[in-house]
ZANU-736757 format. One record per residue: x, y, z of N, C-alpha, C in turn; residue in one letter. Coordinates in pm, whole numbers, plus 32768, in hexadecimal, padded with zeros to 4 digits. Example, Ala and Ser with C-alpha at 12.3 -4.5 7.8 and 13.67 -1.06 7.14 Angstrom:
BEGIN
85277DC7830C84CE7E3E830C85287EB6830Ca/85057F1F82C485577F9682CA850A80038313s/
//
This chain:
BEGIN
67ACBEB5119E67B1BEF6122167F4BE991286x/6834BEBA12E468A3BE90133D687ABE8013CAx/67EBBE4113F367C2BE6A14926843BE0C14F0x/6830BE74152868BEBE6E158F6891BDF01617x/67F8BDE5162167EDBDCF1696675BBD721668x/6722BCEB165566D0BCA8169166B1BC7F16E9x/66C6BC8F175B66C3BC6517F9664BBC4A17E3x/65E5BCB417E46572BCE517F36505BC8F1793x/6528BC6B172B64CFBC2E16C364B9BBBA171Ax/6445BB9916C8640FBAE816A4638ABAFA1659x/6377BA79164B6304BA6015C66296BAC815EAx/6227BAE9159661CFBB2B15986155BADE1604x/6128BB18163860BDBAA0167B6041BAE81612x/5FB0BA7216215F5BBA8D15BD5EF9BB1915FEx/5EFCBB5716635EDABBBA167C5F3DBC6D1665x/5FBCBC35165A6018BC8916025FDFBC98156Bx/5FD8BC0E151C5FC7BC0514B05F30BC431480x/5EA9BC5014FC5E26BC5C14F95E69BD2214C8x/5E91BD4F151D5EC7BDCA152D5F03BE1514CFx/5F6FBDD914805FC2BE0314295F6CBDB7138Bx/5EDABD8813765ECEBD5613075EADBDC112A0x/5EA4BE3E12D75E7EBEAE12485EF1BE84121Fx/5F6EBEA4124A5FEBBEB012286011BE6411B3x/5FFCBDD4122A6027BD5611C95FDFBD24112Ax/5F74BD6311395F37BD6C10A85F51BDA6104Fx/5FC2BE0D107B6005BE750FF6606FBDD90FAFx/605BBE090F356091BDC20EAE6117BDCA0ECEx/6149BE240EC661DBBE590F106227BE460F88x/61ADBE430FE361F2BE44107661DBBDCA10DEx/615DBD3410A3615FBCDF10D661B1BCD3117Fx/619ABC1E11A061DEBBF9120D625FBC1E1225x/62C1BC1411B26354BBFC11D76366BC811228x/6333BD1011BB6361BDA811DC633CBD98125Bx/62C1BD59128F626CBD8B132362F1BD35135Ex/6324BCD91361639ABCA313AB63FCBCEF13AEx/641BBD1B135C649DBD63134C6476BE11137Cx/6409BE42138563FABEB8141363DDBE51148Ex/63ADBE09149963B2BDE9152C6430BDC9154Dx/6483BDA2151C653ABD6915566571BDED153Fx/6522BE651542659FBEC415056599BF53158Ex/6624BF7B15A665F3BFCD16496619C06B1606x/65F6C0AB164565BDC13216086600C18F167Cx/6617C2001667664FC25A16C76602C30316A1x/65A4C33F16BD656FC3A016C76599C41D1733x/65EEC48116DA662BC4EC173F65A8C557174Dx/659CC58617986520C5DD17E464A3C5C617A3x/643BC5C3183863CCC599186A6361C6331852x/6365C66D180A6333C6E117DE62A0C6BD1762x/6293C7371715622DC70E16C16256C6AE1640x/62B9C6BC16296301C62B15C862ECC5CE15EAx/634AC5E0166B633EC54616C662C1C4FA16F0x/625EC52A17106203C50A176C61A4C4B116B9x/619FC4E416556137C4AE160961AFC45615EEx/623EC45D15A8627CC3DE159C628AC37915B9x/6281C35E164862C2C30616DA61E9C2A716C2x/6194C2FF16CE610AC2D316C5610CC2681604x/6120C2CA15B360EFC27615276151C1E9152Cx/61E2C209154D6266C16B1555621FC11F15ADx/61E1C1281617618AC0E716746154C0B5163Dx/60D0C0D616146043C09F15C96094C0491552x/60DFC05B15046139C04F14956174BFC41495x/61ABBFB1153B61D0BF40157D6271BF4A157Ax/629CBF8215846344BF8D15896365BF56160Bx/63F6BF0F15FE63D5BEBB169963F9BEEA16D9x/6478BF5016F464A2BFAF175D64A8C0511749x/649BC08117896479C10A178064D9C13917FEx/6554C17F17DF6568C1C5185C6571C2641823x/6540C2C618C66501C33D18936562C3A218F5x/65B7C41618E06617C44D192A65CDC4E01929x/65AEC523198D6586C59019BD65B0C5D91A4Dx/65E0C6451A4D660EC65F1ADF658CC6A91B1Ax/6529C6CF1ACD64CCC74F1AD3646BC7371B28x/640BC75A1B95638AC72F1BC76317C7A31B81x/62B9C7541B7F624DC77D1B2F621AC7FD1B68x/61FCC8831B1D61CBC8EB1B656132C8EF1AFFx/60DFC97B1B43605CC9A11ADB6086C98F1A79x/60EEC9EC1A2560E2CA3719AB60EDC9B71966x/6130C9191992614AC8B1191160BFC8731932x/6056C8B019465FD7C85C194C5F9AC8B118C5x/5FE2C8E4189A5F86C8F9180A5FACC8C41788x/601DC88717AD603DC7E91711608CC7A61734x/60A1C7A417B360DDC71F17DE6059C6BA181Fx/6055C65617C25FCFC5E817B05FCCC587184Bx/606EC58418776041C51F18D76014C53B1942x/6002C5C3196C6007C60619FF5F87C62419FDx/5F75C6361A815EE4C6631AB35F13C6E11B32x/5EA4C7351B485EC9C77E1BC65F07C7181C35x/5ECEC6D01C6F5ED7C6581CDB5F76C6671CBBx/5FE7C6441C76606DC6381C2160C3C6AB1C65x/607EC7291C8460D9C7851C7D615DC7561CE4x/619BC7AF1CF46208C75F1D53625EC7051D39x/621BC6771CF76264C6421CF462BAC63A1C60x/630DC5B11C6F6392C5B31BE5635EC5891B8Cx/6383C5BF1AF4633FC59E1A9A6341C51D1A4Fx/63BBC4E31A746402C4711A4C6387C4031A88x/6393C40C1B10633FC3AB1B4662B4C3911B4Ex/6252C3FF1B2561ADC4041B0B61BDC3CA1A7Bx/6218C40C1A1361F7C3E919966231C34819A3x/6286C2F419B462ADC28B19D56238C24319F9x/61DEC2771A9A6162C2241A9F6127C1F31A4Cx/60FEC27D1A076089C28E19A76095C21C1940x/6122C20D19156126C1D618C06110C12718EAx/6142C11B195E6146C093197F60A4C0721979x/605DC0E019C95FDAC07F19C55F93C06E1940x/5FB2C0E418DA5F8FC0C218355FA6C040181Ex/6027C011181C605EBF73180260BABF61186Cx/6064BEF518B260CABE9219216110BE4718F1x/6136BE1F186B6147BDC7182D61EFBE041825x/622CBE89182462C0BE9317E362EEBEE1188Ax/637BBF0B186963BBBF1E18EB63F1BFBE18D3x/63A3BFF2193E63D2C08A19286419C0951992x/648AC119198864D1C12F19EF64C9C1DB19DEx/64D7C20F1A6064E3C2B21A62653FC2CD1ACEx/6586C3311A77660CC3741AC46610C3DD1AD3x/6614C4131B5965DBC4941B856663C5071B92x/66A2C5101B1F673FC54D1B5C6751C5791A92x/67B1C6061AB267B9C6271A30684CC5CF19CCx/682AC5C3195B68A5C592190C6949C5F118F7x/6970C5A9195269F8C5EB193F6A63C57F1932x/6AE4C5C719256B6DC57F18C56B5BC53B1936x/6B73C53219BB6B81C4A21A296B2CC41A1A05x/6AB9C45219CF6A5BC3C519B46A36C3A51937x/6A36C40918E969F8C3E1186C6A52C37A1827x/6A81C34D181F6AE3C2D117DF6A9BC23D1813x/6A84C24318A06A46C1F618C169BEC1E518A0x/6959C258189F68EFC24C18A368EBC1F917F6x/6932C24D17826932C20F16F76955C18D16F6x/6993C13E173B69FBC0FF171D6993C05F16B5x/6900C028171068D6BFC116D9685FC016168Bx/686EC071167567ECC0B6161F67EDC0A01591x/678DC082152D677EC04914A2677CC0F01469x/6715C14414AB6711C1BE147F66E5C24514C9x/670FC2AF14D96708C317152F6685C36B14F1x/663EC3B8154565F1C3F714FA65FBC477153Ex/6638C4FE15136632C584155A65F1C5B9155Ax/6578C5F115D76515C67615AA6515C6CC1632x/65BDC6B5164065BEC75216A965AAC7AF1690x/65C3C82216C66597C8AD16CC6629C8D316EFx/669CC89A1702671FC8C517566777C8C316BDx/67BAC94A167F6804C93216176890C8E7164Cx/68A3C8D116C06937C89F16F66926C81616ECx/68CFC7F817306884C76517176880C73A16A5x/6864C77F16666821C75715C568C8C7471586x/6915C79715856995C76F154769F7C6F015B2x/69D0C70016176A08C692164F6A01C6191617x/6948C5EA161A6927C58815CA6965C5461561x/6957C5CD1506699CC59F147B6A00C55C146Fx/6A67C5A814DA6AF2C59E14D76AFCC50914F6x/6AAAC4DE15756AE9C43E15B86A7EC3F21541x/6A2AC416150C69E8C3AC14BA6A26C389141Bx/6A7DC3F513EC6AC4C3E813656B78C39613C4x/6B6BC38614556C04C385147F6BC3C2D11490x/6B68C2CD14B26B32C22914EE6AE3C1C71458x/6B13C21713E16AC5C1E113886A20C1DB138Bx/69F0C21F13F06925C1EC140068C7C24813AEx/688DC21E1347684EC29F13026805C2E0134Cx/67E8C34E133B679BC3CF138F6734C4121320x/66D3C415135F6661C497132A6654C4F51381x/6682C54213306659C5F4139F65E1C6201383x/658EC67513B8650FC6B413D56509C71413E7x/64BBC79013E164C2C7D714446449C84913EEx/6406C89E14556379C8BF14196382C9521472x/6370C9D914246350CA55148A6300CAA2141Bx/62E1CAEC148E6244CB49141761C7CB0813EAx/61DBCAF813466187CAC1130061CBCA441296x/6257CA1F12CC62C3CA0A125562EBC98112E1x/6304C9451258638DC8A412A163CFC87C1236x/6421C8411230648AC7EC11FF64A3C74D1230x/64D7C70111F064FAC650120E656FC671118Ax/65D0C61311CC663CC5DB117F6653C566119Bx/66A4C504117566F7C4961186679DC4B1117Cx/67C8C43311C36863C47111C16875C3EB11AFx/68C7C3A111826927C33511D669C6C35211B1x/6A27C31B11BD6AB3C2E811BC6AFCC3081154x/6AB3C2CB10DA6AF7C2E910626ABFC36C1027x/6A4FC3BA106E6A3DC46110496A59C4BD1055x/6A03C51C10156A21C595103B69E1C59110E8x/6A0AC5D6114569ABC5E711D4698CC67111D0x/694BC6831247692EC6EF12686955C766125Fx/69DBC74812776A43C7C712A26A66C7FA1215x/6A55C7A311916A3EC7B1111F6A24C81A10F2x/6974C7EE111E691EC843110468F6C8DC112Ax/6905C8B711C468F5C94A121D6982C957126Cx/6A06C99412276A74C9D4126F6A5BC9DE1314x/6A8AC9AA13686A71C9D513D66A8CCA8B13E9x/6AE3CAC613BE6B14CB1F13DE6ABACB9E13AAx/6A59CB61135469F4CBB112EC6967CBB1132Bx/6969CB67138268D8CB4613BD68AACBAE141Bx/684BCBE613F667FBCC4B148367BACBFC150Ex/67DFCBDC154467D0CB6815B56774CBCA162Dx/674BCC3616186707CC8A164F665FCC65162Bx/6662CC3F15D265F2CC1A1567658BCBA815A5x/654CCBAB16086510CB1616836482CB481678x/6424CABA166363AFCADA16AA6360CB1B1715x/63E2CB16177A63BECB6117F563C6CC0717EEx/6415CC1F17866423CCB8175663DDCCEB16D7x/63C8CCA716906378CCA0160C62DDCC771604x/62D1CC141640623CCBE41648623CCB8415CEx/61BACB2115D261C0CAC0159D613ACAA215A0x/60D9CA8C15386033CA3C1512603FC9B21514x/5FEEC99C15875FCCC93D15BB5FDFC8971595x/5FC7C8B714D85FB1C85C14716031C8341443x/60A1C88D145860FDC87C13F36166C82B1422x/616BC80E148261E4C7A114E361A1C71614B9x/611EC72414CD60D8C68C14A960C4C63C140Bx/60BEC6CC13CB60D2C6A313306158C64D134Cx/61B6C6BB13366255C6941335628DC62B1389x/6271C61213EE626BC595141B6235C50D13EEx/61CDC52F13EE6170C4D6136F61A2C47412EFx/61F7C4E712D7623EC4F6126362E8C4AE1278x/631FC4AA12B66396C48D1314639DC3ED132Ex/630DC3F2138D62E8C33213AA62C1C302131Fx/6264C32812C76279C2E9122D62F2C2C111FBx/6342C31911EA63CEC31411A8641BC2871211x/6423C27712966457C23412E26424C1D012A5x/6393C19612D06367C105128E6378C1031212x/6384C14711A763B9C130110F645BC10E1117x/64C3C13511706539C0F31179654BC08211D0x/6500C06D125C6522C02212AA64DCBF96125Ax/6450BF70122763F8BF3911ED6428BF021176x/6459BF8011386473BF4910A564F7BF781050x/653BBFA010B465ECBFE3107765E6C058102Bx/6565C09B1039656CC10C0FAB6590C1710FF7x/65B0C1EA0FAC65D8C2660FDE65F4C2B20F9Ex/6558C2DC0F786549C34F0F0C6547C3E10F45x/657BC4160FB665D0C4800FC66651C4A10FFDx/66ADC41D0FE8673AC42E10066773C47E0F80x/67C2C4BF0FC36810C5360FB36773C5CE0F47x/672EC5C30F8166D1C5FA0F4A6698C6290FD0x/6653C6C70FBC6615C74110076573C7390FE6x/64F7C6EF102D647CC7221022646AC7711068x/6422C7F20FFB6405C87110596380C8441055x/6328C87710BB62ABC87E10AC6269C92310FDx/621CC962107B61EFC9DF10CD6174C9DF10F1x/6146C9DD115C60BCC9BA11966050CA4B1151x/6089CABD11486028CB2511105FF7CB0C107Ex/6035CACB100B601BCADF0FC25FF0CA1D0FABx/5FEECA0D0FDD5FD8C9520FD96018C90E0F88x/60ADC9310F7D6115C8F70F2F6169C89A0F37x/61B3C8580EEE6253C8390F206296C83C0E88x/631DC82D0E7C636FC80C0E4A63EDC7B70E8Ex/6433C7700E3A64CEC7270E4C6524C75C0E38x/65B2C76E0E766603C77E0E376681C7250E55x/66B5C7500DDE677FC6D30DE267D7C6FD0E28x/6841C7060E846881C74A0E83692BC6F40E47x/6986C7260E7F69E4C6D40E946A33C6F30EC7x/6AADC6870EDB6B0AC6890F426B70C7070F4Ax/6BA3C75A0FC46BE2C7B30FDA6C6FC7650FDBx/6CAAC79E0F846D40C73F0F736D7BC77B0FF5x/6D68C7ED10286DC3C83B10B16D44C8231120x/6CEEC7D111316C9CC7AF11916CEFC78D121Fx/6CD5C7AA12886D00C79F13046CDAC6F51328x/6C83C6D412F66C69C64C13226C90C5EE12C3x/6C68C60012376C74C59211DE6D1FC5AB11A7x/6D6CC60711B16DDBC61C11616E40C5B911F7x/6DE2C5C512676E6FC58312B96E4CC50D12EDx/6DD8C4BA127B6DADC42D12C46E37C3E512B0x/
//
């Protein structure tokens, strides 16, 4: 892995180390991995029910930077699985309560929240020192944007995304298949939103859940056991499966890296 940016690191102090010792006791994931998420900076696109358990577990987790991009302010209806909000919240941006939240979990790493949506003017910048992107918008424009500057900037990406009773996680990086791969932009029902569909309470937090795992298994330990691979998970029947896909030789993104 390639972190773009240590500014932010330094040694563990022994109350970091008091904190992170479940961790460090894994056989697998010892001191070095816990070093290598704390030096590593993270970029989380929307502050929603993905976002909000992701941005919280990389926290506790100890990742050293966290920046979190949301244009949205918190209303009722995301008080029923979005974890970080409280009534008191309404009103305000989601970027910036969940950002708190997270800071006072661990004072120890450096969060940042950006209250403005991802578009072609900034997103180059916002990627530019990021180790890895993590998507769990709700915006299909967004969502292919992503792809596009994260297979164009080399930064691997995990997409997300959870409606109904059903979610999905993938991995992408550079030398894969991406997104656009997988789901044609031109094929996509982009009508298809939580806000129009509805969504159980549980299932953003599984899948999220599920999302920050996969992150600390690459950032921690280089693995990445769902690049170029589709987990479905169906919340009604208490399932999942994997799947492979592969590369679209006429892909809009990968045919014109």
């Amino acid at each position: 892995m390639d972190n773009r940016s240590t500014d932010h690191w330094q040694e563990l102090s022994d109350d970091e180390i008091h904190l992170y010792s479940r961790q460090i006791l894994l056989e697998d994931w010892d001191l070095q991995a816990q070093e290598k998420i704390n030096m590593s900076n993270v970029l989380i696109v929307g502050a929603g029910g993905i976002g909000c358990i992701v941005a919280e577990l990389l926290a506790r987790a100890g990742v050293g930077k966290i920046t979190i991009v949301d244009h949205d302010k918190i209303e009722t209806s995301n008080l029923q699985r979005q974890l970080a909000f409280e009534p008191n919240h309404i009103g305000y941006y989601k970027a910036d309560i969940l950002a708190q939240k997270i800071k006072q979990i661990n004072p120890h790493i450096d969060v940042v929240s950006l209250c403005h949506s991802v578009v072609n003017e900034n997103i180059a910048q916002l990627f530019k020192t990021q180790d890895l992107i993590l998507d769990g918008c709700d915006n299909f424009g967004t969502r292919y944007l992503v792809n596009q500057y994260a297979m164009k900037m080399k930064i691997p990406l995990i997409s997300a995304s959870a409606i109904g009773y059903h979610g999905q996680i993938m991995m992408a990086t550079s030398e894969t298949a991406c997104y656009q791969c997988l789901f044609p932009q031109d094929s996509v029902n982009d009508t298809l939103t939580c806000h129009n569909s509805g969504v159980l309470a549980t299932v953003p937090n599984v899948i999220g859940a599920l999302q920050a795992h996969h992150a600390l298994l690459y950032l921690g330990l280089e693995r990445r056991p769902l690049q170029q691979k589709l987990l479905v998970w169906n919340g009604l029947n208490m399932t999942q499966r994997i799947v492979q896909f592969e590369k679209d030789e006429n892909c809009l993104i990968c045919a014109t890296k």
